[in-house]
Biopython code that builds the backbone (N, CA, C, O; Angstrom):
import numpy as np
from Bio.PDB.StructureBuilder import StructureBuilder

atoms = [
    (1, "UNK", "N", (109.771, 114.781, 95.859)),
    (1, "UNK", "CA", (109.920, 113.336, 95.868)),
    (1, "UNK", "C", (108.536, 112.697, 95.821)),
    (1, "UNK", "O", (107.517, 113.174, 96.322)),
    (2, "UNK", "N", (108.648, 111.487, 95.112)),
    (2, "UNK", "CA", (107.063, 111.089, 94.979)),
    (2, "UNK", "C", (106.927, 109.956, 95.763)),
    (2, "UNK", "O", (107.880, 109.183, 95.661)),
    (3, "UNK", "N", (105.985, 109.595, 96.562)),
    (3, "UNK", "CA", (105.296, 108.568, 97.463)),
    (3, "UNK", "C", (106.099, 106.963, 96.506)),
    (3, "UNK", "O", (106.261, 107.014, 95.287)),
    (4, "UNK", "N", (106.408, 105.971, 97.152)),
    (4, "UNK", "CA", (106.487, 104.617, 97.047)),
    (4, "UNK", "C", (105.081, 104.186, 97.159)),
    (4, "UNK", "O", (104.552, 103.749, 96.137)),
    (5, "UNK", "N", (104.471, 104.238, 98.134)),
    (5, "UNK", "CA", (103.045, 103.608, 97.786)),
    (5, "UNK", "C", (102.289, 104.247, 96.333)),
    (5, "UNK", "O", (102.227, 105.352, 95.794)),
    (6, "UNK", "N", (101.628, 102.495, 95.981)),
    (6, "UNK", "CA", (101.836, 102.795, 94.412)),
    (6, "UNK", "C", (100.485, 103.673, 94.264)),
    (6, "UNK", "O", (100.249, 104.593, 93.480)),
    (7, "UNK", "N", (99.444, 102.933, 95.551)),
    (7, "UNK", "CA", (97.845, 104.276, 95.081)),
    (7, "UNK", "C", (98.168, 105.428, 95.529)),
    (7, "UNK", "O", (97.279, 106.193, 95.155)),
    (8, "UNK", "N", (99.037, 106.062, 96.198)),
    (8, "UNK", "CA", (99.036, 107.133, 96.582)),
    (8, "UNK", "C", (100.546, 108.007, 95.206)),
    (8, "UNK", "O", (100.907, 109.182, 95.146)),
    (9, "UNK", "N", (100.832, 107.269, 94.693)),
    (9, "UNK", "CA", (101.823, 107.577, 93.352)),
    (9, "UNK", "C", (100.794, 107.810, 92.374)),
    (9, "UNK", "O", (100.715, 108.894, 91.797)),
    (10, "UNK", "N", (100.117, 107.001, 92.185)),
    (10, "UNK", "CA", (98.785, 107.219, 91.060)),
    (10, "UNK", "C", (97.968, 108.004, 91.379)),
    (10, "UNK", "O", (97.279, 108.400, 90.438)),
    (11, "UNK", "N", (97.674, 108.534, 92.620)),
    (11, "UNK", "CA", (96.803, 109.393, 92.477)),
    (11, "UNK", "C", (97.159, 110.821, 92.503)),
    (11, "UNK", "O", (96.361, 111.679, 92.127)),
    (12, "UNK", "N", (98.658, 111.172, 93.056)),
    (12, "UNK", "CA", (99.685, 112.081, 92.469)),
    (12, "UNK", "C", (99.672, 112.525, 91.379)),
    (12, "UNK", "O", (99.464, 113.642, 90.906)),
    (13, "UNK", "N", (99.977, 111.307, 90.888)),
    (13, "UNK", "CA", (100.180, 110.985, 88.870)),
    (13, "UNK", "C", (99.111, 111.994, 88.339)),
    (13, "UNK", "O", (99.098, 113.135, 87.878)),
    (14, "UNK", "N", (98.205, 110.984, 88.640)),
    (14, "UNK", "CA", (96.769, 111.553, 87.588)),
    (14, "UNK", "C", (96.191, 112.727, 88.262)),
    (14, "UNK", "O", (95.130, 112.925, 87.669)),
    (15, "UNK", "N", (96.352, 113.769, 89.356)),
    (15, "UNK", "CA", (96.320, 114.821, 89.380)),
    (15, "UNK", "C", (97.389, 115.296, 88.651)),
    (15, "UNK", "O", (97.040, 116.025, 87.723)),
    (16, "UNK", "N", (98.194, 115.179, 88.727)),
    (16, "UNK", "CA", (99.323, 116.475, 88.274)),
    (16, "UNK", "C", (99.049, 116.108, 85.973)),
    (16, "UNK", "O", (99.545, 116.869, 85.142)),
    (17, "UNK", "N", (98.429, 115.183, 85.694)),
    (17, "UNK", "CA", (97.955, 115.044, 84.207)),
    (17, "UNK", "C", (97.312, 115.820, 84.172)),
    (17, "UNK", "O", (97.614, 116.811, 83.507)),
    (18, "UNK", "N", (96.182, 115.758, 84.828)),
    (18, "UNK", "CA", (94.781, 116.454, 84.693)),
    (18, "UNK", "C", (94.954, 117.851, 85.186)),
    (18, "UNK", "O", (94.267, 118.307, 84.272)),
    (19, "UNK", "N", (95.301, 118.944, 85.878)),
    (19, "UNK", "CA", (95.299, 119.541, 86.610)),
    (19, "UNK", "C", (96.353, 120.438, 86.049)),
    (19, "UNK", "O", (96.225, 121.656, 85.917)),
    (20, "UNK", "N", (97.631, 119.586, 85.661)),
    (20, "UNK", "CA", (98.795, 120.489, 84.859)),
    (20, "UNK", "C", (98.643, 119.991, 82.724)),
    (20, "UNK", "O", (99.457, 120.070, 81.804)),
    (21, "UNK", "N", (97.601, 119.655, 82.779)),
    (21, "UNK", "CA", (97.321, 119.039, 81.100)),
    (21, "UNK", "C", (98.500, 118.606, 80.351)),
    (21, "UNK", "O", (98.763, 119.009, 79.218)),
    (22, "UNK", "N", (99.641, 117.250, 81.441)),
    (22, "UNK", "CA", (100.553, 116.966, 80.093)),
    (22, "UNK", "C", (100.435, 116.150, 80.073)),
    (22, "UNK", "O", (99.734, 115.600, 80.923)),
    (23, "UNK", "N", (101.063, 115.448, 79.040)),
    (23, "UNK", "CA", (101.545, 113.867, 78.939)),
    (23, "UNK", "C", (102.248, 112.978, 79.805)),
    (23, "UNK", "O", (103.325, 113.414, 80.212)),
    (24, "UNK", "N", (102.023, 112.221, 80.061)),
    (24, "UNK", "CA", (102.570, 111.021, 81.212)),
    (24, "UNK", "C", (104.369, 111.310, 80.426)),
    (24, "UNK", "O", (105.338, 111.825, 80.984)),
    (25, "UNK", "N", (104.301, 110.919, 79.417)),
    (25, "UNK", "CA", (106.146, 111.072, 78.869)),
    (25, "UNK", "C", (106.618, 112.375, 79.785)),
    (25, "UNK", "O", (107.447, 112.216, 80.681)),
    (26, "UNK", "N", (106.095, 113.543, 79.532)),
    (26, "UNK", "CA", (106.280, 114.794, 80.062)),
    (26, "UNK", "C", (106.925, 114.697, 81.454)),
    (26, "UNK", "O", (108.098, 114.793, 81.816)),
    (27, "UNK", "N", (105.187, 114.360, 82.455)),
    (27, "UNK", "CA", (105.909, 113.774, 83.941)),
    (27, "UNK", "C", (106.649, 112.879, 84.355)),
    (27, "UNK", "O", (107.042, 112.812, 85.520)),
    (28, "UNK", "N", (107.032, 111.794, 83.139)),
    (28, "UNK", "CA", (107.842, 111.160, 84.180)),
    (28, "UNK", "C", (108.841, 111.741, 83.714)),
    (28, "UNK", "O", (109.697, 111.440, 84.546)),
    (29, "UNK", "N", (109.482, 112.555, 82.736)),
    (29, "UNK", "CA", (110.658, 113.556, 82.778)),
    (29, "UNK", "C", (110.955, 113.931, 83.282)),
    (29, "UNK", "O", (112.150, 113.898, 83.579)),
    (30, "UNK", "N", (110.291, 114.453, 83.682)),
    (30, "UNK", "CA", (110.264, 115.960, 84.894)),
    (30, "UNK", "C", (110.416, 115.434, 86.088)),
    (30, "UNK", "O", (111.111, 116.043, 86.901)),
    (31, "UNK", "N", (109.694, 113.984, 86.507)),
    (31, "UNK", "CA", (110.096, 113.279, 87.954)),
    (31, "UNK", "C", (111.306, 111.872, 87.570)),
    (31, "UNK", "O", (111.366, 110.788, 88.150)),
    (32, "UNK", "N", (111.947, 112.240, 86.708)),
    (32, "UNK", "CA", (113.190, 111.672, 87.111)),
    (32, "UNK", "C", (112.524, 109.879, 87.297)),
    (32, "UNK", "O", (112.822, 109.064, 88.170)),
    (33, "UNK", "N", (111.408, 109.694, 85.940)),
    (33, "UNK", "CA", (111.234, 108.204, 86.211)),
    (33, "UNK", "C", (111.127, 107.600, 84.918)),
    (33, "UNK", "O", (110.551, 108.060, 83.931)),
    (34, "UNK", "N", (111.980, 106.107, 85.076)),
    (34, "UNK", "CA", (112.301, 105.195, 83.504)),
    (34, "UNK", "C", (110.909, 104.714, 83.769)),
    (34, "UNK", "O", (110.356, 104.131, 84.702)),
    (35, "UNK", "N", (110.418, 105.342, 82.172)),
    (35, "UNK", "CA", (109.192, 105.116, 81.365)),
    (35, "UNK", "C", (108.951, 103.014, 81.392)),
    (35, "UNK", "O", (107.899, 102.411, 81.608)),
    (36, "UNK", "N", (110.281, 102.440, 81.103)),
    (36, "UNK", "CA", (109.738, 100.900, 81.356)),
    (36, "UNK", "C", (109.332, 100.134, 82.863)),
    (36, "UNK", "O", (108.576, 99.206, 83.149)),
    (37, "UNK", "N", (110.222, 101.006, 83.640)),
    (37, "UNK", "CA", (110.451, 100.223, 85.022)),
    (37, "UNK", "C", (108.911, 100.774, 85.701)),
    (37, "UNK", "O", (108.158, 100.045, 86.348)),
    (38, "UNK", "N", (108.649, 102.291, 85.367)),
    (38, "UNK", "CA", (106.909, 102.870, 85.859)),
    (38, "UNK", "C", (105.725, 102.231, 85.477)),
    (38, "UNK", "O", (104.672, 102.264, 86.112)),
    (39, "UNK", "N", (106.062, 101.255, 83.706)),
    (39, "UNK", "CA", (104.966, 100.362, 83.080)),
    (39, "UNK", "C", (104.984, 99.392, 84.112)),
    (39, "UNK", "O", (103.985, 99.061, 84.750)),
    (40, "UNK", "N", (106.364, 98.844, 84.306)),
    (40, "UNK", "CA", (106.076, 97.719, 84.858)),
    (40, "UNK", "C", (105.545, 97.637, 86.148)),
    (40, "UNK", "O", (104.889, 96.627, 86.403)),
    (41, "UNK", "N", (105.658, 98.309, 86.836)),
    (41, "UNK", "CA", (105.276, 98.602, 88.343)),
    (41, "UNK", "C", (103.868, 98.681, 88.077)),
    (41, "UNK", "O", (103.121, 97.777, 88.450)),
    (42, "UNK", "N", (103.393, 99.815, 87.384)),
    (42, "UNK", "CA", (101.930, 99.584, 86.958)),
    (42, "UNK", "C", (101.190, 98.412, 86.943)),
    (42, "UNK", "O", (100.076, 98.273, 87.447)),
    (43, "UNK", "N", (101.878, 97.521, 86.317)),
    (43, "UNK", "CA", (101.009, 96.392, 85.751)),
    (43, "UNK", "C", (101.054, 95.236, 86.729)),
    (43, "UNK", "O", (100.306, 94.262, 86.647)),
    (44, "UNK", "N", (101.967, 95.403, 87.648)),
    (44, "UNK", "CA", (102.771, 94.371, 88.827)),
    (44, "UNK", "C", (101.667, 94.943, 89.713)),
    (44, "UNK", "O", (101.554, 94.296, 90.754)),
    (45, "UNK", "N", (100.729, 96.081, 89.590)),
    (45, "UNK", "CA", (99.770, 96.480, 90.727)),
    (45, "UNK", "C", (98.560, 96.501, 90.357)),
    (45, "UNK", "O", (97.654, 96.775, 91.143)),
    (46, "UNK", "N", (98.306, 96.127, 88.718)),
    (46, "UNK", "CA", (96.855, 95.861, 88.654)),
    (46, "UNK", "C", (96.860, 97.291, 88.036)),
    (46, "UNK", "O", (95.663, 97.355, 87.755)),
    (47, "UNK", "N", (97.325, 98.353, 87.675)),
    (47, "UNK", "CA", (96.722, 99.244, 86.875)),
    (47, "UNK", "C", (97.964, 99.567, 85.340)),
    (47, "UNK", "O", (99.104, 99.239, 85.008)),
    (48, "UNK", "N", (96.996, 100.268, 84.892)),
    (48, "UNK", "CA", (97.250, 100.819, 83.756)),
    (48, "UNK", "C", (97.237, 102.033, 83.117)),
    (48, "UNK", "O", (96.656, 102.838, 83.845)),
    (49, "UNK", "N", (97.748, 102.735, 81.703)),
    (49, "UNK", "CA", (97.466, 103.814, 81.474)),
    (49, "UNK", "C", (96.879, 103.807, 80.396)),
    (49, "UNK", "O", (97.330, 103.318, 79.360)),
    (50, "UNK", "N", (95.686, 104.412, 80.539)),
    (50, "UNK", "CA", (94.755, 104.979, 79.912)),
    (50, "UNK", "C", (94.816, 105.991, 78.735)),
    (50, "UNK", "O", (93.991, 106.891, 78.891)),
    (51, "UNK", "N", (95.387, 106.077, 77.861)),
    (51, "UNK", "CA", (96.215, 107.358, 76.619)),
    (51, "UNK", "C", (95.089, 108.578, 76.387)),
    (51, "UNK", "O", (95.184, 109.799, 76.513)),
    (52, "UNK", "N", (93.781, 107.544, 75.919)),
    (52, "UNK", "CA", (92.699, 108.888, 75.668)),
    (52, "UNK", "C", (92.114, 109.237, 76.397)),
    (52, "UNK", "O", (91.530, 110.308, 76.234)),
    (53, "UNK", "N", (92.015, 108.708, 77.248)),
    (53, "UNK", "CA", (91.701, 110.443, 79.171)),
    (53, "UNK", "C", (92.583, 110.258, 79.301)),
    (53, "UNK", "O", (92.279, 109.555, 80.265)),
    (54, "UNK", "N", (93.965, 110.151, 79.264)),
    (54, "UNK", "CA", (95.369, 110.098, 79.938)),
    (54, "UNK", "C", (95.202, 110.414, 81.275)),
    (54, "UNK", "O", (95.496, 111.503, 81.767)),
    (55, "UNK", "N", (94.615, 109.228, 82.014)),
    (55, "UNK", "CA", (94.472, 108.776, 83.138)),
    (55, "UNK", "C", (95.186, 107.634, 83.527)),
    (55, "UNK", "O", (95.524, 106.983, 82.539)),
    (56, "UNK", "N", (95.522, 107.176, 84.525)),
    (56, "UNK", "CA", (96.473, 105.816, 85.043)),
    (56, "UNK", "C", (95.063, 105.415, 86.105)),
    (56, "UNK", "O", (94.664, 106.037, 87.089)),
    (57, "UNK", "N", (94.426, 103.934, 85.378)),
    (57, "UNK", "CA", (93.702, 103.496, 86.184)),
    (57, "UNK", "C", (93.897, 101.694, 86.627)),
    (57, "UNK", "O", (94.739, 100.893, 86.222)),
    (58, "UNK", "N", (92.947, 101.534, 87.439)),
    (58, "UNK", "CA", (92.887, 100.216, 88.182)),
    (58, "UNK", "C", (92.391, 99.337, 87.517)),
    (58, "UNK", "O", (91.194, 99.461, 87.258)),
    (59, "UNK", "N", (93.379, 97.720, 86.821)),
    (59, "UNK", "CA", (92.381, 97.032, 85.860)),
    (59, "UNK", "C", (91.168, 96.267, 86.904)),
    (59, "UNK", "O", (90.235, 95.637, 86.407)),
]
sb = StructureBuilder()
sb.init_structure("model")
sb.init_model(0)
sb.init_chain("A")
sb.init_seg("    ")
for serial, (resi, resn, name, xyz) in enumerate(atoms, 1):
    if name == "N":
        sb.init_residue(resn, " ", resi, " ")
    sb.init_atom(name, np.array(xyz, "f"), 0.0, 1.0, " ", f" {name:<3s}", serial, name[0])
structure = sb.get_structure()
């Protein structure tokens, strides 16, 4: 199960990118999360995703 707090979700996130080398599409498959409702939460917190370091960072 993944954390509700959103910096401690992102920093989940972007280890398990970096660390397991997939695509954000990939993980949120695999964690059972809608690709629009995860943008939006993102952006409702001030960050974003990053495609070419496929990193999720802080605007």
């Amino acid at each position: 199960m993944l954390p509700n707090d959103i910096h401690m979700l992102v920093s989940i996130l972007n280890m398990k990118l970096r660390d397991d080398d997939m695509s954000l599409e990939n993980l949120l498959d695999i964690n059972d999360l809608n690709e629009h409702d995860f943008f939006e939460r993102l952006e409702k917190n001030d960050y974003y995703y990053d495609e070419q370091i496929n990193q999720i960072k802080q605007k």
